[in-house]
Residue, then its C-alpha position, 0 to 999 in steps of 0.5 A: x511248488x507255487x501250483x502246489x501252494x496254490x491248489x493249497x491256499x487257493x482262498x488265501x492267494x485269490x485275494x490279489x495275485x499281485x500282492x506279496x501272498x506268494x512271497x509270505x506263504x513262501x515264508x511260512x513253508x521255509x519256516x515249517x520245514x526247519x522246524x521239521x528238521x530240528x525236530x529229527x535232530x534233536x530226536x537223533x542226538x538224545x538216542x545217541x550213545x555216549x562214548x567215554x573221552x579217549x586221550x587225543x594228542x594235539x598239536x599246533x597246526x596253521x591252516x591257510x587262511x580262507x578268504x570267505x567270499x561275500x555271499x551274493x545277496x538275493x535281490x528282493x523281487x520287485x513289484x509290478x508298481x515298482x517297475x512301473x514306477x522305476x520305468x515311469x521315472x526311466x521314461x519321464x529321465x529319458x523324456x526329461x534327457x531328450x528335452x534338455x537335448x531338444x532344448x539345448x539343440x534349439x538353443x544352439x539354432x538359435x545361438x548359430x542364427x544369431x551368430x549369422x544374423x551378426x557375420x550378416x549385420x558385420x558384413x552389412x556394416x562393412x559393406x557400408x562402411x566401405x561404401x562410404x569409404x568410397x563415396x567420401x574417396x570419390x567426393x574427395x576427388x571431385x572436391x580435388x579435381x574442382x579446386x585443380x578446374x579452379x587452380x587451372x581457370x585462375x591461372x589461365x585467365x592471370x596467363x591471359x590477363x599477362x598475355x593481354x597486358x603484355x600484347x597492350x604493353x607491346x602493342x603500346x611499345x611497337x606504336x611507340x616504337x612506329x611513332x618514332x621509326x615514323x619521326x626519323x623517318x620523317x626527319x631524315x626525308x625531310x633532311x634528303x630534300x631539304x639538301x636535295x633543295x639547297x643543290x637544285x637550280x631551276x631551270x626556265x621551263x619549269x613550272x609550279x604543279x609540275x610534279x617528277x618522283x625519283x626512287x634512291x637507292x642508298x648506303x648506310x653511310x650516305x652514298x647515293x647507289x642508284x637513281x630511278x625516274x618513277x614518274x615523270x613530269x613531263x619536263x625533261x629538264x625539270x626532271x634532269x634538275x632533280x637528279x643532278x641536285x640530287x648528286x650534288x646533295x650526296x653522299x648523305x652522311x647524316x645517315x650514318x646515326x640513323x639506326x640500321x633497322x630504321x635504314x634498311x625498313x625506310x631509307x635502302x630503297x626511297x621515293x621523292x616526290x619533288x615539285x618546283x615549289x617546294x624547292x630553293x632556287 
């Protein structure tokens, strides 16, 4: 039909073969034709004989109710301009769609930069943090181990300090000690030769200078134990006097109140040295 129309109305189609020509001639047609078949009935209906009415019995009868199904309506047809512009607007959505899709995709890029950038900046901080921890645990030790260095240098030089006042203070005390051992010593000794003295008798060959050294062995209580010549002086009888003198002079019993230690360091075992001057006829 649309050839046919078109060999028809060639001039009125060949203004624009994308216009609505088709669409309108379609239009006219259709409207063409119905008049046509109203035309015919109507012919038909005035040549009709007319029948008298005949009695018809009637009775009342339900009929199923019809459920009339909707009529699909006839989508118009669109134009070329319209699926374009219904495409353009497709295109510019899906554009629009992959933009916002582009963009959201960067914004989530950089939301996960920006999340690593700060896990990196906590561990950073973290990091330092415990460095720190670190540094002021290590500066806490050291001031600690100072103040032990310094603790420890005190009390050794107070331990020294005691050590050299004790050292001075036993040092004074054996010297004290020495002193007195000395002036016992020296008392009791005096004391053997001046009884040693008070026993001896000259004898006519001694002379002055003449110079004997006896050894005396002695008990704590005085007794005399043993008597040695250690050096001579060259009188026999000079020395013979001196022994006996010695013997007459025992037992030395003074030497009970001497302190044993003071005894057993200068008095078991002492020498004499007699000369005839320093005795007593």
């Amino acid at each position: 039909m649309k050839r046919w129309f078109n060999s028809a109305f060639p001039a009125f189609l060949a203004r624009d073969s994308d216009s609505y020509g088709f669409a309108i001639a379609l239009s006219l047609i259709l409207h063409i034709t119905l008049f046509l078949v109203l035309i015919v009935n109507w012919n038909a209906e005035s040549s009709m004989r007319i029948s008298p009415p005949m009695p018809i019995s009637a009775a009342l009868v339900s009929l199923p109710k019809v459920v009339e199904k909707p009529t699909a309506t006839k989508k118009p047809v669109q134009s070329q301009a319209e699926k374009k512009r219904k495409e353009e607007t497709k295109r510019q959505a899906e554009a629009k769609k992959k933009a916002e899709a582009k963009r959201k995709a960067e914004q989530q890029k950089k939301e996960q930069e920006r999340q690593k950038a700060l896990a990196l900046k906590r561990e950073a901080e973290k990091k330092r943090e415990e460095l720190r921890r670190k540094e002021e645990a290590a500066r806490e030790r050291q001031e600690q181990e100072r103040h032990r260095q310094e603790k420890e240098r005190k009390r050794k030089e107070k331990e020294a300090l005691e050590r050299a006042l004790a050292a001075e203070q036993e040092a004074l005390k054996e010297a004290q000690q020495l002193e007195h051992d000395q002036l016992e010593q020296a008392k009791y000794a005096a004391l053997i030769k001046s009884l040693t003295s008070q026993n001896w008798n000259r004898p006519p060959s001694a002379r002055n200078n003449m110079v004997t050294e006896v050894r005396i062995s002695l008990s704590p209580f005085g007794d005399v134990q043993d008597i040695t010549m250690v050096k001579s002086s060259g009188n026999d009888e000079f020395d013979r006097s001196v022994i006996q003198a010695i013997r007459r002079a025992e037992p030395f019993t003074e030497l009970k109140d001497l302190d044993r230690r003071i005894f057993n360091q200068y008095f078991r075992r002492i020498t004499f040295r007699f000369r005839p001057e320093d005795l007593v006829k």
